[in-house]
N, CA, C and O atoms as a Maestro MAE file, in Angstrom:
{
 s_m_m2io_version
 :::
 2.0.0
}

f_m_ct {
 s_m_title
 :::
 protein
 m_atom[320] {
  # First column is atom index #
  i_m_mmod_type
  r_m_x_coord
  r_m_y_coord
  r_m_z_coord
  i_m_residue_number
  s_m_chain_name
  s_m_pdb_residue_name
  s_m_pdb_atom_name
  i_m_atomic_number
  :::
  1 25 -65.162 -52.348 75.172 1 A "UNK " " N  " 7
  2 3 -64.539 -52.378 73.854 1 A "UNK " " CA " 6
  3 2 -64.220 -53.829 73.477 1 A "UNK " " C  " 6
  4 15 -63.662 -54.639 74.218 1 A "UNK " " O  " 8
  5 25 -64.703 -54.079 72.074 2 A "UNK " " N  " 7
  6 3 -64.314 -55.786 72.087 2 A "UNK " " CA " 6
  7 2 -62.679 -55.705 71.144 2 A "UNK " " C  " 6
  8 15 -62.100 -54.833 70.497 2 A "UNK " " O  " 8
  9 25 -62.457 -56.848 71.445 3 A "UNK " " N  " 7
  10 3 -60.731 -57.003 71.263 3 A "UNK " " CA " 6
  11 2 -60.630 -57.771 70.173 3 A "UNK " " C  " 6
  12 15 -61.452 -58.687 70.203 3 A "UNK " " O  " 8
  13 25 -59.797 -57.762 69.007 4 A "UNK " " N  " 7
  14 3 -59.676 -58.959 68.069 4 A "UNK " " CA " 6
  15 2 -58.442 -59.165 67.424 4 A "UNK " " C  " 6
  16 15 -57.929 -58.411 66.597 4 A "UNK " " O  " 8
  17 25 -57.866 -60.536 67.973 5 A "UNK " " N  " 7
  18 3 -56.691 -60.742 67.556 5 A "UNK " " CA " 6
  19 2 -56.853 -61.077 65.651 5 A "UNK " " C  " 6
  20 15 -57.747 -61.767 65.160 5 A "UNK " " O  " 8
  21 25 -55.739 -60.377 64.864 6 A "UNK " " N  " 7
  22 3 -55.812 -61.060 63.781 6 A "UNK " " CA " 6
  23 2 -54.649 -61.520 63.503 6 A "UNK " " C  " 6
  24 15 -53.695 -60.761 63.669 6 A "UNK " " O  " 8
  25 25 -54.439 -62.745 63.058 7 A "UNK " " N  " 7
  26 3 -53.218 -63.016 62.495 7 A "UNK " " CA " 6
  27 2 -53.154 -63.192 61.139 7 A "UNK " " C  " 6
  28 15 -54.015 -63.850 60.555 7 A "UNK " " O  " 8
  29 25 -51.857 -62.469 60.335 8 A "UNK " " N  " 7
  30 3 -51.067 -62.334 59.216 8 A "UNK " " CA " 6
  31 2 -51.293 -63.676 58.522 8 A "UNK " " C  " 6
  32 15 -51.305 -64.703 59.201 8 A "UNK " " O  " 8
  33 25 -51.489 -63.718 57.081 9 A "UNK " " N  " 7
  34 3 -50.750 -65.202 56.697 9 A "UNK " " CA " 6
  35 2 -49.975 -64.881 55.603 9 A "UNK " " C  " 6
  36 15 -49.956 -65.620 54.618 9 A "UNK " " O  " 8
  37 25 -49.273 -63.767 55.670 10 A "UNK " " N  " 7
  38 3 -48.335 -62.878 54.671 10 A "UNK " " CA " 6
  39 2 -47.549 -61.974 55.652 10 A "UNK " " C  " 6
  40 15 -47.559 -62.088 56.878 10 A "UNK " " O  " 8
  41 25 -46.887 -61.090 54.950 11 A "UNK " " N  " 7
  42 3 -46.167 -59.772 55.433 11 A "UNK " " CA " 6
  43 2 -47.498 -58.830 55.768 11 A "UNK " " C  " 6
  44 15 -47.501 -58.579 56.973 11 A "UNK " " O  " 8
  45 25 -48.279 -58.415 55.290 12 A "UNK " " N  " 7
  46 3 -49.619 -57.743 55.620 12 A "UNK " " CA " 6
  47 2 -50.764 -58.277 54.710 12 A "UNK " " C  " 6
  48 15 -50.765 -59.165 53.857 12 A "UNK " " O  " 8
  49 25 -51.794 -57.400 55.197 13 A "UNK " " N  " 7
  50 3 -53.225 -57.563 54.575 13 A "UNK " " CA " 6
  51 2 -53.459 -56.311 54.651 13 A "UNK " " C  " 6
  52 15 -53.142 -55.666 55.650 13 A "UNK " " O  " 8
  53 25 -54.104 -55.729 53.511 14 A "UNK " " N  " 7
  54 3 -54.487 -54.359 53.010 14 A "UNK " " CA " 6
  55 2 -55.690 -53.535 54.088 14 A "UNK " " C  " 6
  56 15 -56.525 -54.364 54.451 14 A "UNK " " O  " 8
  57 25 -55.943 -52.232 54.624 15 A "UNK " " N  " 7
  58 3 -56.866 -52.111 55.822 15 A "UNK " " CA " 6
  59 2 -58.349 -52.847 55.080 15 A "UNK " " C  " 6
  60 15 -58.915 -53.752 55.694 15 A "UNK " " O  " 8
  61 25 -58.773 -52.469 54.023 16 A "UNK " " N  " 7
  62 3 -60.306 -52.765 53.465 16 A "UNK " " CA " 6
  63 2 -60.533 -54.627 53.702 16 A "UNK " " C  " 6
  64 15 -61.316 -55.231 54.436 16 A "UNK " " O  " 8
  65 25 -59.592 -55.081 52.840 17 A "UNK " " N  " 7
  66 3 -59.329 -56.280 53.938 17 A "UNK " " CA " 6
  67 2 -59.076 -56.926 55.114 17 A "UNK " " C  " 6
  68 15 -59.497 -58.071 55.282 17 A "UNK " " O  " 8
  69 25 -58.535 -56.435 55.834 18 A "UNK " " N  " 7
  70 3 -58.900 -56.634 57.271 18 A "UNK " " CA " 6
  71 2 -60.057 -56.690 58.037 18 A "UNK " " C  " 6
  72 15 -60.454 -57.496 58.879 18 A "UNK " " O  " 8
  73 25 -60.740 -55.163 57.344 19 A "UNK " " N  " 7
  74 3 -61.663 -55.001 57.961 19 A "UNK " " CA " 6
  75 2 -63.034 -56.176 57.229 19 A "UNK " " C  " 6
  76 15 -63.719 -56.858 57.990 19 A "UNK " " O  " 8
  77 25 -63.137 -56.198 56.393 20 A "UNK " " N  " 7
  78 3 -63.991 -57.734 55.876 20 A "UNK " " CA " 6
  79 2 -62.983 -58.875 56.656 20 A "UNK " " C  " 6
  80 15 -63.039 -58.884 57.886 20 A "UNK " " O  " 8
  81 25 -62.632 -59.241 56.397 21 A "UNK " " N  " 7
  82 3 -61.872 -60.208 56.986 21 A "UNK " " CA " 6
  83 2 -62.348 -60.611 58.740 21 A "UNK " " C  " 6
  84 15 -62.744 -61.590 59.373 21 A "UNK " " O  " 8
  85 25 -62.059 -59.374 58.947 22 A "UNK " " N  " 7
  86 3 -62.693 -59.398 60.672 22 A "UNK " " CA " 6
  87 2 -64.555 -59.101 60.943 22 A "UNK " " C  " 6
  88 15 -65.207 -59.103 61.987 22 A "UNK " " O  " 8
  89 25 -64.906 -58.904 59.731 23 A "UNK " " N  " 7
  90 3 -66.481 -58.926 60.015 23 A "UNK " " CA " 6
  91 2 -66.832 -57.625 60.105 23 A "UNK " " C  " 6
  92 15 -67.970 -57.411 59.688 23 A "UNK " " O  " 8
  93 25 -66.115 -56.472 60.595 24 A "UNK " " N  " 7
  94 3 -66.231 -55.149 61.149 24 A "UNK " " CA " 6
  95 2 -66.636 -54.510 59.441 24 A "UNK " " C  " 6
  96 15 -66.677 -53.282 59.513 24 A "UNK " " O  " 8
  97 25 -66.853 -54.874 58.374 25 A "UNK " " N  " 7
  98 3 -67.743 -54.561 57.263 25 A "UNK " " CA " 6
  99 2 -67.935 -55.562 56.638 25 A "UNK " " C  " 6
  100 15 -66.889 -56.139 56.338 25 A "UNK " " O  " 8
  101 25 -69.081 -56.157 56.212 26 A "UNK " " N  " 7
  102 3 -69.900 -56.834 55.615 26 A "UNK " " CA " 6
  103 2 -69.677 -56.837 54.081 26 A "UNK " " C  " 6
  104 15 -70.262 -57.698 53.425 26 A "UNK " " O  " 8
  105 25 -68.730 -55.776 53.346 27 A "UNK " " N  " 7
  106 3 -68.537 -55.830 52.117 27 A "UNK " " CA " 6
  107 2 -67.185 -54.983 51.838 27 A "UNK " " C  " 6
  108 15 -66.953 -53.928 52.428 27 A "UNK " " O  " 8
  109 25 -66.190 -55.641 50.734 28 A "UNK " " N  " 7
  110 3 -65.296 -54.824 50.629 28 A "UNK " " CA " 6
  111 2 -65.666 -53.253 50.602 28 A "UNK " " C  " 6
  112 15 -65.145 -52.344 51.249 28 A "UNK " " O  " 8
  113 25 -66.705 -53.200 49.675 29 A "UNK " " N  " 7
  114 3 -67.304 -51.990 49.119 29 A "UNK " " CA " 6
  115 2 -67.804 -50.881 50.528 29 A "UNK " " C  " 6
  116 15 -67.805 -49.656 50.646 29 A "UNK " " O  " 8
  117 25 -68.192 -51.993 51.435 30 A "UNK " " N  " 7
  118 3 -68.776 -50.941 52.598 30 A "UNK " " CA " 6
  119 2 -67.281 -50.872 53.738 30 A "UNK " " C  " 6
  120 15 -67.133 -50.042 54.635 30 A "UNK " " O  " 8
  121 25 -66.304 -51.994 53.371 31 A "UNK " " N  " 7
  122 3 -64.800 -51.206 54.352 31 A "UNK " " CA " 6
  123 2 -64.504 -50.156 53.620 31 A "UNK " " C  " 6
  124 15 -64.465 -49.052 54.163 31 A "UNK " " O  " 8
  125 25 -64.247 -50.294 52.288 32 A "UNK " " N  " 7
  126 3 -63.620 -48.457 51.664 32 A "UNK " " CA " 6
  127 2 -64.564 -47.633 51.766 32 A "UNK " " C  " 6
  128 15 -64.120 -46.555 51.372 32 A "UNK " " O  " 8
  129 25 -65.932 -47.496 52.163 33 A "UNK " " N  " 7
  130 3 -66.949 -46.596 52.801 33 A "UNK " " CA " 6
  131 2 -66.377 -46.198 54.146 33 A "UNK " " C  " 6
  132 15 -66.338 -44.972 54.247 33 A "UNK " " O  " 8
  133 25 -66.012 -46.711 54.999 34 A "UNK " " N  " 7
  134 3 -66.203 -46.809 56.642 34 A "UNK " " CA " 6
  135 2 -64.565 -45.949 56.283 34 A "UNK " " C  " 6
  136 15 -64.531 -44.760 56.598 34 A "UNK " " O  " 8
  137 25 -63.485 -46.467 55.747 35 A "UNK " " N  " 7
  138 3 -61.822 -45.581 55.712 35 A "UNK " " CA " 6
  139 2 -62.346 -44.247 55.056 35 A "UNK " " C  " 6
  140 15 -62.140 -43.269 55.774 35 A "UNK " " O  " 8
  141 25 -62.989 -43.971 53.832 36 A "UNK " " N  " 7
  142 3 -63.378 -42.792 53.081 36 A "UNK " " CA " 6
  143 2 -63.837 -42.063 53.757 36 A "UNK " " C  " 6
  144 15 -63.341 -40.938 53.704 36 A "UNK " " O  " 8
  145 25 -65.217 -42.318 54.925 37 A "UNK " " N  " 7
  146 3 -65.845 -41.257 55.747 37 A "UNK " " CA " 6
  147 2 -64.941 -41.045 57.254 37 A "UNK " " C  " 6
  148 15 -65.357 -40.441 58.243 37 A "UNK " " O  " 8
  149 25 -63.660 -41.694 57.112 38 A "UNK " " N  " 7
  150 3 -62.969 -41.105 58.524 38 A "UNK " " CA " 6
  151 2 -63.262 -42.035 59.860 38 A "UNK " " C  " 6
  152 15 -63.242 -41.476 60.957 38 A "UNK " " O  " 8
  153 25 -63.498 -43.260 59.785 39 A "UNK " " N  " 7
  154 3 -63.897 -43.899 60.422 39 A "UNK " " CA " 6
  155 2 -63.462 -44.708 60.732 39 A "UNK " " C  " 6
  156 15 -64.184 -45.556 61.257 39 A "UNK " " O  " 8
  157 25 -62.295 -44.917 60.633 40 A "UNK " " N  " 7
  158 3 -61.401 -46.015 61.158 40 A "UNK " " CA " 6
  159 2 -59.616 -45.506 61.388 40 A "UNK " " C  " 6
  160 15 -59.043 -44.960 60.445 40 A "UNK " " O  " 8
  161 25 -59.033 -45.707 62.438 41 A "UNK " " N  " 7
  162 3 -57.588 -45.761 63.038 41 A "UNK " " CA " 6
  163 2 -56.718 -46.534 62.923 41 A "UNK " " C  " 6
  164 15 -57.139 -47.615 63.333 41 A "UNK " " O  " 8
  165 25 -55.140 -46.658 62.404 42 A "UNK " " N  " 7
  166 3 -54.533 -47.388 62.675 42 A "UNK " " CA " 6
  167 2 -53.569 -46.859 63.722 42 A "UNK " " C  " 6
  168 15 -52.990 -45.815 63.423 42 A "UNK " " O  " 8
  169 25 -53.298 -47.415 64.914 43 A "UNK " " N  " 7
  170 3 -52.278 -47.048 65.640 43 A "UNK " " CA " 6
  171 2 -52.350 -45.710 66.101 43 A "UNK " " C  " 6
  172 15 -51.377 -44.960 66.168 43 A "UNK " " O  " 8
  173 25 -54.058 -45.280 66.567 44 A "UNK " " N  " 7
  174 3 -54.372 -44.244 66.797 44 A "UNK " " CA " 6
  175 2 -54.555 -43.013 66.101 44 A "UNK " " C  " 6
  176 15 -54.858 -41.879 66.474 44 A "UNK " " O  " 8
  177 25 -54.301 -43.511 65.027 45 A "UNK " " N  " 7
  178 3 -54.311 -42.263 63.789 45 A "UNK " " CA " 6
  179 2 -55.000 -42.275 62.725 45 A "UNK " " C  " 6
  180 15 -54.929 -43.332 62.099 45 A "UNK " " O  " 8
  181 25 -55.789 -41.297 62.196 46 A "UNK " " N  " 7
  182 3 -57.288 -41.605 61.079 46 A "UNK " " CA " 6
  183 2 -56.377 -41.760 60.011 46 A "UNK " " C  " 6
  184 15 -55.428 -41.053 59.673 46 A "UNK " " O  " 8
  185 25 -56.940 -43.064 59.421 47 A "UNK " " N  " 7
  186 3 -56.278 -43.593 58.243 47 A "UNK " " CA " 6
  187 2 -57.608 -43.444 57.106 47 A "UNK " " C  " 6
  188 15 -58.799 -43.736 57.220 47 A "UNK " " O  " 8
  189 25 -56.823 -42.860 55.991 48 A "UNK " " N  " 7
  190 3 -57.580 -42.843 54.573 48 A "UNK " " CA " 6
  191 2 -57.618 -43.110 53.328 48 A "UNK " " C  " 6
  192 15 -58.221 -42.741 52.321 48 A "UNK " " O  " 8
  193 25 -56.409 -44.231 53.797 49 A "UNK " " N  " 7
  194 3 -55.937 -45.093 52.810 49 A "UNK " " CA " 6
  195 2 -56.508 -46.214 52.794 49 A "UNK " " C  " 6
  196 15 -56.069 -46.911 53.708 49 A "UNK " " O  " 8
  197 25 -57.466 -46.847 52.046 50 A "UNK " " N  " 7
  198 3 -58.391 -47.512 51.630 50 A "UNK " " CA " 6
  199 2 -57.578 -49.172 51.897 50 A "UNK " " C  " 6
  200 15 -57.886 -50.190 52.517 50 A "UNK " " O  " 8
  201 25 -56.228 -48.669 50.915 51 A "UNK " " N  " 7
  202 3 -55.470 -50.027 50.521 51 A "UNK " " CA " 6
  203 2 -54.257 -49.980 51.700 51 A "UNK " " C  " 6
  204 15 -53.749 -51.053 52.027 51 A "UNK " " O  " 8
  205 25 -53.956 -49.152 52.117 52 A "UNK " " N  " 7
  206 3 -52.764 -49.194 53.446 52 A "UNK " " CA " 6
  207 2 -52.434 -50.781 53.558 52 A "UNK " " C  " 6
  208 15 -53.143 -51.742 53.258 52 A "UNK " " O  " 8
  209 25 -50.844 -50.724 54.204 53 A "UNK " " N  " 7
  210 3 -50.873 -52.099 54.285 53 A "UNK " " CA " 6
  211 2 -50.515 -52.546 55.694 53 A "UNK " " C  " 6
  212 15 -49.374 -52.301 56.086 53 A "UNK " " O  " 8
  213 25 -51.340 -53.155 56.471 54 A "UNK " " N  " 7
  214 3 -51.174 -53.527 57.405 54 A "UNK " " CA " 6
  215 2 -50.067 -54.383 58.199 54 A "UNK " " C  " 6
  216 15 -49.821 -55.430 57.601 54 A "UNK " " O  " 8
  217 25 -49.646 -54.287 58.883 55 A "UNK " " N  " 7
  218 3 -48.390 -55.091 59.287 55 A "UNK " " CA " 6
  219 2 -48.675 -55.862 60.858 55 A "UNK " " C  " 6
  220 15 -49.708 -55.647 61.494 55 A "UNK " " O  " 8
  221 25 -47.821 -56.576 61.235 56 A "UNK " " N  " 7
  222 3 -47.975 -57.473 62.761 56 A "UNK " " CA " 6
  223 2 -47.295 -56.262 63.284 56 A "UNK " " C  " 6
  224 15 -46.413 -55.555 62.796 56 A "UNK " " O  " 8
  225 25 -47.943 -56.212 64.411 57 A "UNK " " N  " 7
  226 3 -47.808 -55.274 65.605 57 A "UNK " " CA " 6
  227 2 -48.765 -54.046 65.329 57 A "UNK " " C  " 6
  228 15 -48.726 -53.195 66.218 57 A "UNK " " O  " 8
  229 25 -49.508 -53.819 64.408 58 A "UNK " " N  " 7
  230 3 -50.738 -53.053 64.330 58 A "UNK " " CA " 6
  231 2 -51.669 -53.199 64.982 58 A "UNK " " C  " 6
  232 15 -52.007 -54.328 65.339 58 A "UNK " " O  " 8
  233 25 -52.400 -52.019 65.348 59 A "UNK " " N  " 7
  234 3 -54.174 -51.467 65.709 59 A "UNK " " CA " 6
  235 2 -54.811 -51.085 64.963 59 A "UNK " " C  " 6
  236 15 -54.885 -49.937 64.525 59 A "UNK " " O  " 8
  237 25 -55.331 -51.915 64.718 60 A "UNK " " N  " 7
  238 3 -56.871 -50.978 64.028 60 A "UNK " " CA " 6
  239 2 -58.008 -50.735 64.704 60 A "UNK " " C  " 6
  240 15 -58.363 -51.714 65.360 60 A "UNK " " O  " 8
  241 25 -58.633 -49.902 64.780 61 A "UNK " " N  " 7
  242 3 -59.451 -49.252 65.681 61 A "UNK " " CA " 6
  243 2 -60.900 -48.533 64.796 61 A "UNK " " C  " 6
  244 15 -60.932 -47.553 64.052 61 A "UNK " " O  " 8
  245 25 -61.885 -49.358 65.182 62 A "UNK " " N  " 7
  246 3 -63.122 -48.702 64.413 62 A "UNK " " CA " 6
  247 2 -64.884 -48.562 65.279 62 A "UNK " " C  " 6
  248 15 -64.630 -48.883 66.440 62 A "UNK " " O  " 8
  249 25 -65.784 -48.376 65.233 63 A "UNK " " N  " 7
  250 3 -66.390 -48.777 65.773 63 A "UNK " " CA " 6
  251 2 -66.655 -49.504 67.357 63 A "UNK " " C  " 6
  252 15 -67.543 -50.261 67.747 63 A "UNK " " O  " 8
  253 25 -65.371 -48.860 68.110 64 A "UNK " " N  " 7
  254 3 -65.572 -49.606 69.839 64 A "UNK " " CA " 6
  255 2 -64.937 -50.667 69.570 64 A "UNK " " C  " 6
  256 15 -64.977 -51.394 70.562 64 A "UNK " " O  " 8
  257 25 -63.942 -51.485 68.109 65 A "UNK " " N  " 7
  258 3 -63.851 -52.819 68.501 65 A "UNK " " CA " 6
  259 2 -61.752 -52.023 67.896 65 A "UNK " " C  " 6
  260 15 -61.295 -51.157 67.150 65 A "UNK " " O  " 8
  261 25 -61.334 -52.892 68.685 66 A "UNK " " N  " 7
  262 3 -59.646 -52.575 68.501 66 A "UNK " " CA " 6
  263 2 -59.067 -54.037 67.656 66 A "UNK " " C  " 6
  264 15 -59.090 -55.087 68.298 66 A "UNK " " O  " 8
  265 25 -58.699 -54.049 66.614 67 A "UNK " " N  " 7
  266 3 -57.879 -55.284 65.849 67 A "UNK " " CA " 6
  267 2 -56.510 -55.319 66.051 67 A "UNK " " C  " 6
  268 15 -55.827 -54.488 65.453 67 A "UNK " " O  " 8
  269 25 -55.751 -56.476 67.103 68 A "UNK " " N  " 7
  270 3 -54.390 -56.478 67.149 68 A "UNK " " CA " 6
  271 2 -54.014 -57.335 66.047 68 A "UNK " " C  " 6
  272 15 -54.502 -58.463 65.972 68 A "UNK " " O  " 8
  273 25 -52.887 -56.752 64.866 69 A "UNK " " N  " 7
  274 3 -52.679 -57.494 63.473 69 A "UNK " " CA " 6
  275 2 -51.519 -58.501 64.469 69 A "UNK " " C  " 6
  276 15 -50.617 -57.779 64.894 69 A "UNK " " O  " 8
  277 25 -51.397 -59.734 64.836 70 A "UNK " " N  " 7
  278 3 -50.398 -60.917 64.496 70 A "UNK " " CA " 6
  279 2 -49.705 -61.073 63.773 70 A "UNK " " C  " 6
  280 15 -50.233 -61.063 62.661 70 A "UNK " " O  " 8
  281 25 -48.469 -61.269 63.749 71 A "UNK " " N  " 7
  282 3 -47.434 -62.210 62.463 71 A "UNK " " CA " 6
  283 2 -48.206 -63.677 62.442 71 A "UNK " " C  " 6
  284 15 -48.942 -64.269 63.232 71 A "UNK " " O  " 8
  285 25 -47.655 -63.958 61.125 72 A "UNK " " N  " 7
  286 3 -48.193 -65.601 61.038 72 A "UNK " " CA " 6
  287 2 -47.516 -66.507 61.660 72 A "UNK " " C  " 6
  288 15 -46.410 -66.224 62.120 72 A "UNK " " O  " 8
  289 25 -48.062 -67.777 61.791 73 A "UNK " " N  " 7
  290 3 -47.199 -68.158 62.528 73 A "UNK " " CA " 6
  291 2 -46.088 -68.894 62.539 73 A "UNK " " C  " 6
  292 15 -45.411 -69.268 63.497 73 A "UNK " " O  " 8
  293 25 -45.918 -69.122 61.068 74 A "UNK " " N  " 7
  294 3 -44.649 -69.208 61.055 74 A "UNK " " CA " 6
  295 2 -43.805 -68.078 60.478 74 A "UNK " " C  " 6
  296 15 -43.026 -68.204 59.533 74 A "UNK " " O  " 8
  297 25 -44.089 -66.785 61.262 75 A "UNK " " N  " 7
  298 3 -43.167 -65.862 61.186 75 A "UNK " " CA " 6
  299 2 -43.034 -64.897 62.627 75 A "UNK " " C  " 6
  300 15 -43.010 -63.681 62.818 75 A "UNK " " O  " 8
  301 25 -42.967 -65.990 63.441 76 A "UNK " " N  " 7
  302 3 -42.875 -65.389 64.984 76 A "UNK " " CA " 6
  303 2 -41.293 -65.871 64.883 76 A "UNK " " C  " 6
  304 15 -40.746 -66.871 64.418 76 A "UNK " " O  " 8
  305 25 -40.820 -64.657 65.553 77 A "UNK " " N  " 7
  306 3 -39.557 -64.973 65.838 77 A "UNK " " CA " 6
  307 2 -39.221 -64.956 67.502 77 A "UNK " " C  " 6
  308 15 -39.844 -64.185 68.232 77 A "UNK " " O  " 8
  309 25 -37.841 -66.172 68.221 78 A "UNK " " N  " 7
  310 3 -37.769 -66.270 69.102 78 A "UNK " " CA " 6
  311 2 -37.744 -65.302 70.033 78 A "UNK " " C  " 6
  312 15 -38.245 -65.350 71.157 78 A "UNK " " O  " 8
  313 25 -37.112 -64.370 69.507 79 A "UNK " " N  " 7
  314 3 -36.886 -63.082 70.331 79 A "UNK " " CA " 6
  315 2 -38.378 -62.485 71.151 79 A "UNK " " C  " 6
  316 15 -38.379 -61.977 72.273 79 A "UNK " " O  " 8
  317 25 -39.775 -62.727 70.151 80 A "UNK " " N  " 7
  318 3 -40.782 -61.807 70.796 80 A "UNK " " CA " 6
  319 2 -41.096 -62.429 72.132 80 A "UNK " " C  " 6
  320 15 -41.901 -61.888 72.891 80 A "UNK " " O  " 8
  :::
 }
 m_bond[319] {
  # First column is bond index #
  i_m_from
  i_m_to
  i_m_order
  :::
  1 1 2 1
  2 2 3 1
  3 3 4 2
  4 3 5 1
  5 5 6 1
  6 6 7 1
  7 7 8 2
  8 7 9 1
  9 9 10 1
  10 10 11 1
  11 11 12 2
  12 11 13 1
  13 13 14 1
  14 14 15 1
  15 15 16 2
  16 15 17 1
  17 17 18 1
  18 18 19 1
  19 19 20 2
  20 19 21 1
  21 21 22 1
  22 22 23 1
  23 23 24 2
  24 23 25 1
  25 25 26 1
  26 26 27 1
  27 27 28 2
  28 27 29 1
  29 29 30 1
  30 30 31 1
  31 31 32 2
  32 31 33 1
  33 33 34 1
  34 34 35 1
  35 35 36 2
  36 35 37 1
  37 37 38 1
  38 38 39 1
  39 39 40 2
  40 39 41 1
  41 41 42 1
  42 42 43 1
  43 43 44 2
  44 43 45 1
  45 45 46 1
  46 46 47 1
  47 47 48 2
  48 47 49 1
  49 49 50 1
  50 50 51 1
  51 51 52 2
  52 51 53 1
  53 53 54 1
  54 54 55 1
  55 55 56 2
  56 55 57 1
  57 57 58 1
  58 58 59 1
  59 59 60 2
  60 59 61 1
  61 61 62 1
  62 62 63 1
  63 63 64 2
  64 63 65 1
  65 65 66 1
  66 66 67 1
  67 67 68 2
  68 67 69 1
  69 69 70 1
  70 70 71 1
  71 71 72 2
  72 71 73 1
  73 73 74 1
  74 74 75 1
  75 75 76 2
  76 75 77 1
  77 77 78 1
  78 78 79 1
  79 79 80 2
  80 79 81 1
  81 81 82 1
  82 82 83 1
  83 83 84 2
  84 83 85 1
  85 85 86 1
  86 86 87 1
  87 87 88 2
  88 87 89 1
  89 89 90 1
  90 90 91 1
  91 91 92 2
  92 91 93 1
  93 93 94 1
  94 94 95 1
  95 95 96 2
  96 95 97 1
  97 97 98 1
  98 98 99 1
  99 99 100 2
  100 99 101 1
  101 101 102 1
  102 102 103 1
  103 103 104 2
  104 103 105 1
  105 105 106 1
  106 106 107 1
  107 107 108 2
  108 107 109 1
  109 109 110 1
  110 110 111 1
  111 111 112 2
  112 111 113 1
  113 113 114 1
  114 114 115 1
  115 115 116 2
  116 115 117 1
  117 117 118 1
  118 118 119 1
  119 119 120 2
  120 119 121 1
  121 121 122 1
  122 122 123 1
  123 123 124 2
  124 123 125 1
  125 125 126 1
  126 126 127 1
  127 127 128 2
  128 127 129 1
  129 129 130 1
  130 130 131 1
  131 131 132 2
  132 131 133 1
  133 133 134 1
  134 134 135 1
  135 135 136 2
  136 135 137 1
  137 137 138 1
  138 138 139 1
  139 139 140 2
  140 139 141 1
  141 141 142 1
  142 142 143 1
  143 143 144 2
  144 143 145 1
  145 145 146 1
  146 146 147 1
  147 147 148 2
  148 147 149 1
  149 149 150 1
  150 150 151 1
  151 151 152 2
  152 151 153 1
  153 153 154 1
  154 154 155 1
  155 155 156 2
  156 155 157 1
  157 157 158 1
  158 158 159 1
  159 159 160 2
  160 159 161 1
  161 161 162 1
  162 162 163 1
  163 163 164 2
  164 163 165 1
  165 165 166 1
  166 166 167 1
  167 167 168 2
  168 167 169 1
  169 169 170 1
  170 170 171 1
  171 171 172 2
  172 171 173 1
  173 173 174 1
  174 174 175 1
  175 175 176 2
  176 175 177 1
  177 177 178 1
  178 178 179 1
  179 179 180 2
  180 179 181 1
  181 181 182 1
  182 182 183 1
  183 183 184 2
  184 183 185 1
  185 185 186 1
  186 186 187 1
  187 187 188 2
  188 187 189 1
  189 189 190 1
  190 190 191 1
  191 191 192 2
  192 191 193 1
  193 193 194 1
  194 194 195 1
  195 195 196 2
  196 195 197 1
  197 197 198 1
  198 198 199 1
  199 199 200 2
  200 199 201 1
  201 201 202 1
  202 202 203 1
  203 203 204 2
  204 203 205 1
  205 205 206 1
  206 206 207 1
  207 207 208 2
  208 207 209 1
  209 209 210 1
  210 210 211 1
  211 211 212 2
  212 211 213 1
  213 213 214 1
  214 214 215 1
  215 215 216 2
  216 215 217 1
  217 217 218 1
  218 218 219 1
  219 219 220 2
  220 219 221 1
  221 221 222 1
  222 222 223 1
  223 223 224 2
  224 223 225 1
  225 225 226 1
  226 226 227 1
  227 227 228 2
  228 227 229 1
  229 229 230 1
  230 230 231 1
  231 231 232 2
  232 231 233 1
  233 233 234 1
  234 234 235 1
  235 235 236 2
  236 235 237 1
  237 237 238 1
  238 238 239 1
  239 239 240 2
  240 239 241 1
  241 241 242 1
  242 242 243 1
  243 243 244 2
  244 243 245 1
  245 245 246 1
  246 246 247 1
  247 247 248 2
  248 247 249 1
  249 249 250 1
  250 250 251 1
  251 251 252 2
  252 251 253 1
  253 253 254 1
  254 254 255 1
  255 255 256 2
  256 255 257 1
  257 257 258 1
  258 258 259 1
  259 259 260 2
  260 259 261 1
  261 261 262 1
  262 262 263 1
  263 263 264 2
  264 263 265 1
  265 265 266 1
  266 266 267 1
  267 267 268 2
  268 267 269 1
  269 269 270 1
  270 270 271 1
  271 271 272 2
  272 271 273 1
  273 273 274 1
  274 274 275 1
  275 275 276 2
  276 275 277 1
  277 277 278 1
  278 278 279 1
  279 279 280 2
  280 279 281 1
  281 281 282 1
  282 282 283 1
  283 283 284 2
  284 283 285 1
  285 285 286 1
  286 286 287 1
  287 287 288 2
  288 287 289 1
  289 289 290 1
  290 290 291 1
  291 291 292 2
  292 291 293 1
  293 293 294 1
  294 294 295 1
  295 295 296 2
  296 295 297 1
  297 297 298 1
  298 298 299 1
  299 299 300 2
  300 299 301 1
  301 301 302 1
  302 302 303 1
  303 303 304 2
  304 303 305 1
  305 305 306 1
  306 306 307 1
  307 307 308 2
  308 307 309 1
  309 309 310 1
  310 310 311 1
  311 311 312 2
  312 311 313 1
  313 313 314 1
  314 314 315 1
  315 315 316 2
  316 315 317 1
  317 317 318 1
  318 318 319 1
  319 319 320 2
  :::
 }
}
């Protein structure tokens, strides 16, 4: 399974974005294809919300490859 850290440069990034973002679809148009036909997980759970909003400490899960969402970095706090 390949692994992919993403990091935030906001509070979130929407799933259809992510998933362009990380390469795992080649077109916005073909990420809201891949969420519409049931094909993608957040946090283990089939997500079908096109626009969902992703947050740091998320999984996304599609295709054999797992996306850990990051805070940005200047929004790591000391505590983690």
């Amino acid at each position: 399974m390949q692994l992919i850290d993403f990091e935030l440069r906001g509070d979130f990034v929407t799933l259809d974005n992510l998933l362009k973002a990380t390469g795992l679809a080649i077109t916005g148009g073909a990420a809201k294809a891949m969420v519409a036909e049931g094909l993608v997980q957040v946090d283990g759970r089939d997500e079908l919300r096109k626009t969902a909003k992703i947050r740091a400490g998320q999984v996304v899960s599609v295709h054999g490859t797992r996306v850990k969402v990051l805070p940005a970095a200047g929004n790591i706090s000391k505590d983690s």
